[in-house]
N, C-alpha and C positions, 0 to 999 in steps of 0.2 A: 463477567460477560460484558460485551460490548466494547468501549474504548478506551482506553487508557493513554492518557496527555500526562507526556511529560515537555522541559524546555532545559536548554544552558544557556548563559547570554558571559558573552567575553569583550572586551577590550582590543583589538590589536590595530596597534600603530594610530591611534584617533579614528579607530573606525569601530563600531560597534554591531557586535554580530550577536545572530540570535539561530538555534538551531534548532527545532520542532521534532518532537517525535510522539507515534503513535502507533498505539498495540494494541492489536484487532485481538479478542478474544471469542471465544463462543459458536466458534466452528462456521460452517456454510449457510448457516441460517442468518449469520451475520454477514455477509459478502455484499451486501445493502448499505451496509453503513461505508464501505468504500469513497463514497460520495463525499462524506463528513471531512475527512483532511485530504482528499485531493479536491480543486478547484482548477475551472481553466487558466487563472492567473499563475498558477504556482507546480502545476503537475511537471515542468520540464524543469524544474529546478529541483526536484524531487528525488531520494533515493529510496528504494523500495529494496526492502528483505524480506523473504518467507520463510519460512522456520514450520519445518514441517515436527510431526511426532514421532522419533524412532524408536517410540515401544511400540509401534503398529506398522511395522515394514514392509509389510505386505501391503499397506495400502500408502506409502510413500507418493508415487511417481504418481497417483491418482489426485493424490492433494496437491501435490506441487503445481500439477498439469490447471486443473481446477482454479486455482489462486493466481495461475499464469494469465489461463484465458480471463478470469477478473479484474484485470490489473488494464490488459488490454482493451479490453471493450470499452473501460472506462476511459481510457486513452482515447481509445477512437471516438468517440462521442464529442471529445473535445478538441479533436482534430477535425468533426463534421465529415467522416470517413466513413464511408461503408464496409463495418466490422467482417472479416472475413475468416474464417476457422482453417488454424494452420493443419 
């Protein structure tokens, strides 16, 4: 539960690169920690995947939907945007 930080760092061409990644576990009650690896420096260089559970299909589009509007709000906040529900 909670986050999981991983990293790769490469070499190319004299240039050194580093690629962050982080895996939210522990369902909606953790949608808080959101906060933790996005920041206003770095959210728009960011790539974001959700990965919903399909042994509970039925509640697919609800979790997706849910994890979307999360993703967003947190967006908007760091845009200084007044969050609006699609």
């Amino acid at each position: 539960m909670g986050i999981d930080y991983q990293y790769a760092r490469r070499t190319n061409a004299n240039r050194k690169e580093l690629m962050s990644s982080y895996e939210l576990g522990g369902g909606r009650e953790q949608s808080k920690v959101l906060t933790t690896p996005l920041s206003k420096e770095n959210y728009r260089d960011a790539f974001y995947v959700v990965i919903v559970d399909l042994s509970a299909p039925h509640s697919l589009i609800d979790s997706l939907t849910f994890w979307l509007e999360e993703i967003r709000k947190q967006v908007a906040l760091f845009n200084n945007e007044q969050f609006i529900s699609a």
